[in-house]
N, C-alpha and C positions, 0 to 999 in steps of 0.2 A: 504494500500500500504506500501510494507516494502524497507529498505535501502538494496541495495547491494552492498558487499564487494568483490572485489580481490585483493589479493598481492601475490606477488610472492618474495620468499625470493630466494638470490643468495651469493654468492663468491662474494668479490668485483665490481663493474660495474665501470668500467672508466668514470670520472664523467662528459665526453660531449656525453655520452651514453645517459642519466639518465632524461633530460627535454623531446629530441625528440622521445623518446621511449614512455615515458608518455603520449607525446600528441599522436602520434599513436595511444596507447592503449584504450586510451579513445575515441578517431572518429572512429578505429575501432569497440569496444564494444558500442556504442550509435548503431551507423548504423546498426551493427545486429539485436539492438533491434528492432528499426525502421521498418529493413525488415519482422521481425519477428510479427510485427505489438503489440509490445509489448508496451502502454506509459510509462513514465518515465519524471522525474524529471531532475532537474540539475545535473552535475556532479563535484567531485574536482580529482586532482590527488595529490599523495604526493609520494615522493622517498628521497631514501640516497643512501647509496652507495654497501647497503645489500637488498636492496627492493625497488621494483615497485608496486604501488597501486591506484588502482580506486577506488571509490566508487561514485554509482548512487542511488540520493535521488526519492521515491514517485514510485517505478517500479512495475505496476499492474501485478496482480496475475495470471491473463491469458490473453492469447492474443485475442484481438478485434475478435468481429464475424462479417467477411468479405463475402459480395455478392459479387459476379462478372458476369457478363457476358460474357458467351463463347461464341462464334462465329463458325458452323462447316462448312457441305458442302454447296454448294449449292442447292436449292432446285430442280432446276430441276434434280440431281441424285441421292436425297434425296427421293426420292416419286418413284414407278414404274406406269406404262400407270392405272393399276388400285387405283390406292393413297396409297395403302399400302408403309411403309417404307424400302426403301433397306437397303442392308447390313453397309454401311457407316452413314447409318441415327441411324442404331440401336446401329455400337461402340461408333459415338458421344455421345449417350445416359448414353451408362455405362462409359463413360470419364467421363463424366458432373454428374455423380451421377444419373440421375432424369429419370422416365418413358418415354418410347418415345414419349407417348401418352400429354408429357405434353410440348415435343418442340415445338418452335413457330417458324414460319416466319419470318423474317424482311427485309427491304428496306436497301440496303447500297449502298455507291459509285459505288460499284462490281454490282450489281444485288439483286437480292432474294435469301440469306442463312439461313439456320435452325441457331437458337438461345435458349439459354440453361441458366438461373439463376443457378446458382452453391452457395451454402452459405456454407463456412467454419467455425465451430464450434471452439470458440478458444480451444488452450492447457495449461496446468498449466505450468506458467512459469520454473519453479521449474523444468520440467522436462526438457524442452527447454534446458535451461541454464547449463544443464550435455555437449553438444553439442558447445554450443554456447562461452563458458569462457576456454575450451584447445584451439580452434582455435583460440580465440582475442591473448594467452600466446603464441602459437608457431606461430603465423603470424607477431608478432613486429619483425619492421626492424632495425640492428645493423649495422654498420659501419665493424665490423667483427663480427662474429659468431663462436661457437667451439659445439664442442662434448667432451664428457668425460664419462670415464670407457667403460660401453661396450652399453652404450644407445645408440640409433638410431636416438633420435631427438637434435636438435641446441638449444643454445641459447646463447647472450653475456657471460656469466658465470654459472661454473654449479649451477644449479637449488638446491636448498635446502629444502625449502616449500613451501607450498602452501595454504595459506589461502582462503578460497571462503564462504561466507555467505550470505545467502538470507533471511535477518531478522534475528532472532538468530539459523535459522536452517543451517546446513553444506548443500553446493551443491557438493554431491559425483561424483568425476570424478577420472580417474588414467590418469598421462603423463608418458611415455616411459616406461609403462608398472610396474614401481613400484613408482613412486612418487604419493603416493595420496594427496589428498584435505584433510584439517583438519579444526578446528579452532585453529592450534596453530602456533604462531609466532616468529621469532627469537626476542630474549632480544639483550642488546648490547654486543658485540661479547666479550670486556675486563670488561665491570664493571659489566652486569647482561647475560651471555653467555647462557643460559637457554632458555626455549623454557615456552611462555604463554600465557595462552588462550584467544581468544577477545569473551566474550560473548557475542556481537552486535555490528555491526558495527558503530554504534552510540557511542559505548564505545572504537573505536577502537585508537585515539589519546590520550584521557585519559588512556589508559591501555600501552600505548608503552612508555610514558611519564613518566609511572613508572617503568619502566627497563630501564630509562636514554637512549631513543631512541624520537628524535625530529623529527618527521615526513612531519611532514608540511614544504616545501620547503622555503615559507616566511618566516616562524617565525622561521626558523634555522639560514636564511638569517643573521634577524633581529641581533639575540643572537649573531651569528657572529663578525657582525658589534663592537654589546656594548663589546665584550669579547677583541677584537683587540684595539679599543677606551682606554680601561680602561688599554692594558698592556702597551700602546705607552704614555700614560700618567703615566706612573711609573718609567722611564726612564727620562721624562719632555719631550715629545715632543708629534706628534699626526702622524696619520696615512696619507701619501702619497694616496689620492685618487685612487683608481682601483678597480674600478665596477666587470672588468671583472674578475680579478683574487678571488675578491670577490665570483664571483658565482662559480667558482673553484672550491674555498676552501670550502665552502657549502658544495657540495657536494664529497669534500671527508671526512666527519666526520659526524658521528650520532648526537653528543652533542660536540659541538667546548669547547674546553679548551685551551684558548690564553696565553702565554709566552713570555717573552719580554728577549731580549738578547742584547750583543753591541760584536763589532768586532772594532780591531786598528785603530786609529785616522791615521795610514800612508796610511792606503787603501783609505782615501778621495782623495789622491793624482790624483788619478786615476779617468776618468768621471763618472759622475755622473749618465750616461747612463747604461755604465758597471755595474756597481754596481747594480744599481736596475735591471737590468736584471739577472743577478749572481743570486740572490737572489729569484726573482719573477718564471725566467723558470726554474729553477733548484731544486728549495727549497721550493718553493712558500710561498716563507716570503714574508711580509709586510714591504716594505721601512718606513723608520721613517723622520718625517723631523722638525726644528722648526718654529717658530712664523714669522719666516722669510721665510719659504719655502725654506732655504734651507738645503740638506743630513746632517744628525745625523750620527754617528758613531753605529747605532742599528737598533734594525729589530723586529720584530713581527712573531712567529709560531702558528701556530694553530694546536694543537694535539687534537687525537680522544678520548684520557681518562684522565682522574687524578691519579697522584700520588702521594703520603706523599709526597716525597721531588721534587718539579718544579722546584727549584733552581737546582738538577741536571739536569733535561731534558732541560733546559734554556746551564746550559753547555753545554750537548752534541750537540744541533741544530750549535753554537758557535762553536765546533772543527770542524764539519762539514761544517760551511759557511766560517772559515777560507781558509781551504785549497782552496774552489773554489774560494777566494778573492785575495789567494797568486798568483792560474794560470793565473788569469784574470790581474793581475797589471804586472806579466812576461809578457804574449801577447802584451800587450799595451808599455810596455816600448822598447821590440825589434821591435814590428811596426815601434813608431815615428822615429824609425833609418834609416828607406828605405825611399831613396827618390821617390815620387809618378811616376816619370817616370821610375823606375825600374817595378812599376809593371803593367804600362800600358804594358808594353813589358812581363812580366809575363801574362799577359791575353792571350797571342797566343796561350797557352800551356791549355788553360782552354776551352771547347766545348760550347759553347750557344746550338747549335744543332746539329744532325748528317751531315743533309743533309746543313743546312746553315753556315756550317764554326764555327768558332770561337769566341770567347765573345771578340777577339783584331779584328777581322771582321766587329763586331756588332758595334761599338765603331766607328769604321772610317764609318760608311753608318751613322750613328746619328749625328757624326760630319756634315756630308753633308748636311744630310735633315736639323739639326738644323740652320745653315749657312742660307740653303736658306729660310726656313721659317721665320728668324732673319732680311731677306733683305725683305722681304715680308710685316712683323707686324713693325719692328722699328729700319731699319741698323743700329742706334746709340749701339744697344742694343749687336748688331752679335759677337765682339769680344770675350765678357763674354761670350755668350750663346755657340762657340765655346769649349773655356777653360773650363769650367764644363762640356761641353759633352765628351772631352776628358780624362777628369778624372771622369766621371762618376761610372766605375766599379769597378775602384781604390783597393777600399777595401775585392772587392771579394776574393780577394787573399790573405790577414790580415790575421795576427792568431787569431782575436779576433774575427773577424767574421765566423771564419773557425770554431769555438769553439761557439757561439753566433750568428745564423745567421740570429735573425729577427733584429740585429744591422745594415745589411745594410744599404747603404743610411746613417743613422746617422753615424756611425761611418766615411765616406764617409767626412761625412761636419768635423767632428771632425778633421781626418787628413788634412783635404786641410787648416782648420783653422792654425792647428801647424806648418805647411808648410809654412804658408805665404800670401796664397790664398787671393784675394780679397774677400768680407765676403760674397758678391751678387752671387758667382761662388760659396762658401760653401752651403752657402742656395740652391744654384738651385741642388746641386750632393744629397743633400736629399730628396729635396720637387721633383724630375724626378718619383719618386715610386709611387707620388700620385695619385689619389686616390689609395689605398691599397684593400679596401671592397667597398661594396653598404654603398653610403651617409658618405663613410671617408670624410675627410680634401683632399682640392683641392691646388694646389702650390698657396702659398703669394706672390710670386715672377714674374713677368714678366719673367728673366732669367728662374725658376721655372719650368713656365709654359711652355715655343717652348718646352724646353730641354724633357721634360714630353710627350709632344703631339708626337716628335720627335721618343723618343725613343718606342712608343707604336706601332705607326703606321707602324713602320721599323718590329716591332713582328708581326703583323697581316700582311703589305704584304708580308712578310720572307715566314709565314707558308702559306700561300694563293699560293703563288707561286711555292710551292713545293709541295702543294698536301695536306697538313696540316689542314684539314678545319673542324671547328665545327659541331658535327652530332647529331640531338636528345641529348639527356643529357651529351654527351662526349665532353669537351671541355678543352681537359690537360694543353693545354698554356692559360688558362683563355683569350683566345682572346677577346669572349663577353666584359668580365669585362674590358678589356683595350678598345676598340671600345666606351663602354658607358664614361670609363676617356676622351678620344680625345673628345668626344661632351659636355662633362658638361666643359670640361676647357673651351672648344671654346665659347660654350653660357656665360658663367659664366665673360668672358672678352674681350666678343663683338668683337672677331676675325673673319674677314671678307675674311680667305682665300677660295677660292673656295677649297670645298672637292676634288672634280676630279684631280685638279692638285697636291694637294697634295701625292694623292693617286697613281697619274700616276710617279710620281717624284721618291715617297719610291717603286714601283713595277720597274724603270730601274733602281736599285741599282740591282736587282738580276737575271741581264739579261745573264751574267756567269752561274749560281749556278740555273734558270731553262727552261726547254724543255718549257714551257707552251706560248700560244698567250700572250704579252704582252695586250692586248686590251680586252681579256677573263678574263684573271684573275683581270684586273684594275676593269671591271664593276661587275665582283664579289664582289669585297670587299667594292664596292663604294653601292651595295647591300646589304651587310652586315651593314653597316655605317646607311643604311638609315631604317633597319629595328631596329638596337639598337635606332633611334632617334625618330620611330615613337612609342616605348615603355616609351621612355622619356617625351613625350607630354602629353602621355596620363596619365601617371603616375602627369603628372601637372595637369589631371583633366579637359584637351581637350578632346571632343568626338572621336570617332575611325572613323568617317567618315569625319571629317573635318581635322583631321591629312592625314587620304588619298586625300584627296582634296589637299592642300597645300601641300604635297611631290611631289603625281602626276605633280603637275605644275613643279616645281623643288626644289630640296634640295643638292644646292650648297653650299649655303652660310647658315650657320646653323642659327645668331641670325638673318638674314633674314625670316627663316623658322616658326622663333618662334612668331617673331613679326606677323607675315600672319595671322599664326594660330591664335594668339589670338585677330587679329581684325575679323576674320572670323568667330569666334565664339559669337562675341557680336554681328555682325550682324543676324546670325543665330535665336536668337530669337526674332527677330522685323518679324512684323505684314506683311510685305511686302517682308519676306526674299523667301516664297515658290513659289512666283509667278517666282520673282527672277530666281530662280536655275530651276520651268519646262523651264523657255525661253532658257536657257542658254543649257538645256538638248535637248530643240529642236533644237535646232541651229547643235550643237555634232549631234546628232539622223543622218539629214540629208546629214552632210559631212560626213559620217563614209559610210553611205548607197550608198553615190554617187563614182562613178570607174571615176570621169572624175574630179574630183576637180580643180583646178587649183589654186593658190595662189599667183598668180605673177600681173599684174597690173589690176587694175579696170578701164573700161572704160565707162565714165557715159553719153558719147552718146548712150551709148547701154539702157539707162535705158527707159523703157516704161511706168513707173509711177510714181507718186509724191514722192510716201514713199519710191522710191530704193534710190534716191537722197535726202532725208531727213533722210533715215539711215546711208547713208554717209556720209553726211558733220554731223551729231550726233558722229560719228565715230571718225572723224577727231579731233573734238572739244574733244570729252571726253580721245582721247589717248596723246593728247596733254597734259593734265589738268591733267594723271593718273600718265601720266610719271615725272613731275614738282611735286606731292606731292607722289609719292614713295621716290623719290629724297629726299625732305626732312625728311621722314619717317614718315608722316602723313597717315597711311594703312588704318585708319577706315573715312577720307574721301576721301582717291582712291577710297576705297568699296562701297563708297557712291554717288563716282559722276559715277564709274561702272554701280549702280543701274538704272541710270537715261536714259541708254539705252533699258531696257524693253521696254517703251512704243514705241519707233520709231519701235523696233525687230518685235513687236505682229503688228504694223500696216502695217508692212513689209509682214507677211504670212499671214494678212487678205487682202493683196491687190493684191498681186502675185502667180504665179504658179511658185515653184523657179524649178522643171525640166520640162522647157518649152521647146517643140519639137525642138526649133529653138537653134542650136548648141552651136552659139556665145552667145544667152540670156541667157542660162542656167549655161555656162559656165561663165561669168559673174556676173550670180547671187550665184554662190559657190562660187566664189570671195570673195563677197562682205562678205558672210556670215563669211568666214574663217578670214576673214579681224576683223570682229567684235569677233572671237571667242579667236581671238588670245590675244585681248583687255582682254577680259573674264578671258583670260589665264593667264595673268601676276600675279594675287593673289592666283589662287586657280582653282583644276579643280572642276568645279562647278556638271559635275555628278556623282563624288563621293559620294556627301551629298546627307543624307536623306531625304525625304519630303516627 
């Protein structure tokens, strides 16, 4: 079994192209093989910023020799009156490969059909894989794609080579009709710009290694890392923490060559934010800081070659980060000069949405919702949670954000600080953005938090309301994302407002601005709500059917919801939970089946045997007792003195007919049942769950 090699050499590839491309490449080229019935080995990927590459260890020679069994007609059209085979018996035949003389009979769900052994001889990989490695190249998905000169096929950037090896032999293929397959590779574009050959893919790190091309994504990482380390330590200080920009810079250089530079001690004037923003989006320098954490007057570049003199390329990064340190300390010093109500009143002038008004629109409905959810969670709290919702967008309108704009929100807190702001109304006009991604940082702040839930919930019923709704993979106002903030803050800080009134609160704000039922659109998004919550649960590693159990019941109040769940799940594997949930399902079965329900008072004169009156006063007793330790939030022994209705339930339908001829008994006895279901009901709908 030999090693297989693809790479594809390109033009530059923008370096958040360059992981998810790889991993493509790779599940698509496995799965080929797979279908291909080819085995194989493990796989690694490696990229830079001139090349994409697989390689798959142990990939047999030819593909498996596959039986199958075909299935054709049925036999009764298969045969004529004299047994001789018809026409459809005999194409089955030459489908299936095999003599008619040699299909059989069989028994199936269907009836009696002719059946046919088919065995597939493998193919030598080697030939496969002419077929198999253009379609894995032109099938990776880019974020954009292009064409160039007069080719007919796409890809991120134009294509240059093409490596393909199947042990030390070339797998001949052409792309877009003149790019063929080689064994030769691009060297580094400045220090070994040549092309060299990989005699085996085994040799293929080793050989790029020596045209000063670092392949391996980790150990570029790595080299990174110590190259950055060692120029921030030349300067005396060390490198500001940044994973992400880390993996960046990775991938924009073959072999990293780190530079250490300083810029005037007057730009420290300026925050601390700016600056390392300047630097990181712009330049993607490396902040310097010292032994105290805190900003150096210097930076760290990472260039793709060496040259004799780095003290000039140390220069020129220096003129370069100057001038964006000059614009930056201008924006901020005409900023701090507006006073913050100048430009809430500049917000009118700013569009949030076409159909929803204004970003000074947005601002006064957050004001509201945050007010009333403030009077809701801790009126002590309302006044702040007000004054930071009202300067929440403040900075939208900044030159520094205008010029800087993942600065929102901080710079937000920075100016309400130099303003005068209370610190707890600073904090909240930054941490309102929170969460930003999946598993960000959640608001520290109480203020933080309404302001946060506030301002999300006003986005999602805005667009809900106007037609704006999440479709399959399209969701341009990230609603999702803000839907799962409003429930991880709620969970995260044991906020006990019901969802619906929230949700009906933020949908009469835009009772102007839409045509739509207010009462349609609320239980839409109150839908929405509940289906980002019941990916929440499960993502905590709750079953999918005890999350439908516990929402079915209701998903008002979320750490309610959570709590349920997870007493419902530890009940769930005890030895007595399955009897549990058939009773509970008989009970449901019955009232579902029955058009005459009733639900209004039980009258236990009507009862004609011991166990109606023994499941009711059970009834009595255990909703009393469920209600008293809900109360305290004791859920897993609600769940437990729930449980203790089984026995009266089952003695109940082994001792009655519950639809008895007789009008008033029947109707009595779906009473009684509803009565008890409703008990059932308060944790969890019990026929969700599996058994």
């Amino acid at each position: 079994m030999d090693t297989l090699l693809l790479e594809i050499g390109a033009e530059e590839i923008p370096a958040g192209y360059i992981q998810p491309a790889l991993d493509a490449m790779a599940d698509n080229l496995l799965k080929q093989l797979d279908n291909a019935y080819i085995r194989h080995g493990k796989h690694h990927t490696c990229g830079t910023p001139r090349r994409l590459t697989v390689t798959v260890e142990q990939v047999a020679p030819k593909q498996e020799t596959v039986t199958e069994q075909l299935l054709g007609p049925p036999e009764k059209i298969a045969f004529d009156d004299a047994g001789k085979p018809t026409v459809p018996a005999v194409k089955f035949a030459e489908k299936a490969g095999v003599a008619v003389n040699r299909l059989k009979v069989v028994e199936t769900d269907k009836g009696r059909y002719l059946s046919a052994r088919k065995t597939n001889r493998g193919k030598a990989t080697s030939s496969l894989l002419k077929t198999i490695l253009p379609d894995v190249i032109l099938s990776t998905p880019f974020p954009k794609s292009m064409r160039w000169a007069d080719f007919s096929i796409q890809y991120a950037r134009p294509i240059q080579s093409i490596v393909a090896l199947y042990g030390e032999k070339v797998v001949p293929f052409t792309l877009g009709g003149r790019i063929k397959s080689s064994r030769q590779a691009l060297g580094h574009m400045f220090m070994n710009p040549g092309k060299i050959a990989i005699s085996s893919p085994d040799l293929y790190e080793e050989t790029m290694d020596s045209v000063n091309v670092i392949v391996d994504i980790g150990k570029r990482r790595n080299k990174t890392a110590e190259e950055v380390a060692q120029a921030a330590a030349s300067i005396g200080g060390k490198v500001l923490p940044d994973q992400e920009l880390l993996d960046i810079v990775t991938n924009l250089v073959e072999t990293p060559i780190a530079t250490a530079g300083r810029f005037d001690d007057i730009f420290l004037e300026v925050p601390k934010e700016i600056l390392i923003t300047a630097m990181r989006e712009h330049q993607k320098y490396f902040a310097v800081i010292d032994t105290a954490g805190n900003l150096m007057p210097g930076f760290v570049a990472v260039n793709n070659t060496r040259t004799r003199d780095m003290d000039l390329v140390a220069t020129g990064h220096e003129r370069v980060l100057r001038a964006r340190l000059s614009d930056a300390r201008y924006f901020y010093s005409a900023d701090i000069k507006v006073p913050l109500e100048d430009w809430v009143k500049k917000l009118k002038g700013v569009l949030f949405q076409a159909k929803l008004g204004s970003m000074h629109e947005k601002v006064m409905r957050v004001e509201n919702l945050a007010g009333w959810l403030a009077d809701k969670v801790n009126p002590d709290r309302k006044e702040k949670v007000i004054r930071a919702s009202h300067l929440c967008k403040t900075d939208l309108v900044s030159q520094v954000v205008g010029e800087f704009a993942k600065l929102q929100g901080i710079m937000g807190r920075i100016y309400a600080q130099v303003a005068g702001e209370e610190p707890d109304v600073a904090t909240a006009i930054e941490e309102h953005y929170r969460p930003t991604r999946s598993g960000g940082k959640l608001p520290e702040t109480e203020t933080g938090a309404l302001l946060s839930i506030a301002d999300k919930i006003d986005s999602i019923c805005g667009c809900f309301s106007v037609g704006l709704i999440p479709t399959g993979t399209a969701d341009p106002y990230a609603l999702r994302r803000q839907g799962i903030g409003i429930l991880q803050i709620v969970r995260s800080r044991n906020i006990n407002v019901p969802i619906t009134e929230l949700v009906e609160k933020g949908i009469s704000l835009f009772a102007e601005k839409s045509s739509k039922d207010p009462e349609e659109t609320a239980a839409a998004v109150s839908t929405f709500l509940k289906n980002r919550l019941s990916r929440l649960l499960a993502d905590d590693g709750i079953s999918k059917d005890v999350v439908a159990a516990v929402i079915s019941a209701s998903a008002d109040r979320i750490p309610d919801v959570e709590r349920r769940a997870k007493a419902l799940e530890k009940l769930k594997v005890k030895s007595d939970f399955d009897p549990l949930a058939a009773t509970f399902k008989r009970v449901e079965n019955i009232l579902k089946k029955s058009t005459e329900q009733d639900e209004q008072s039980i009258n236990p004169s009507l009862f004609e045997h011991p166990s109606e009156n023994a499941l009711f006063e059970a009834g009595k007793t255990v909703k009393t007792k469920v209600k008293e330790l809900i109360a305290d939030g004791d859920l897993d022994s609600a769940l437990g003195t729930i449980a203790t209705l089984r026995t009266p339930v089952d003695a109940f339908f082994d001792d009655v007919m519950v639809m008895a001829e007789n009008d008033n008994i029947r109707r009595n006895r779906l009473a009684l049942l509803a009565f008890i279901s409703a008990i059932f009901g308060q944790i969890a709908d019990y026929s969700q769950i599996s058994t």
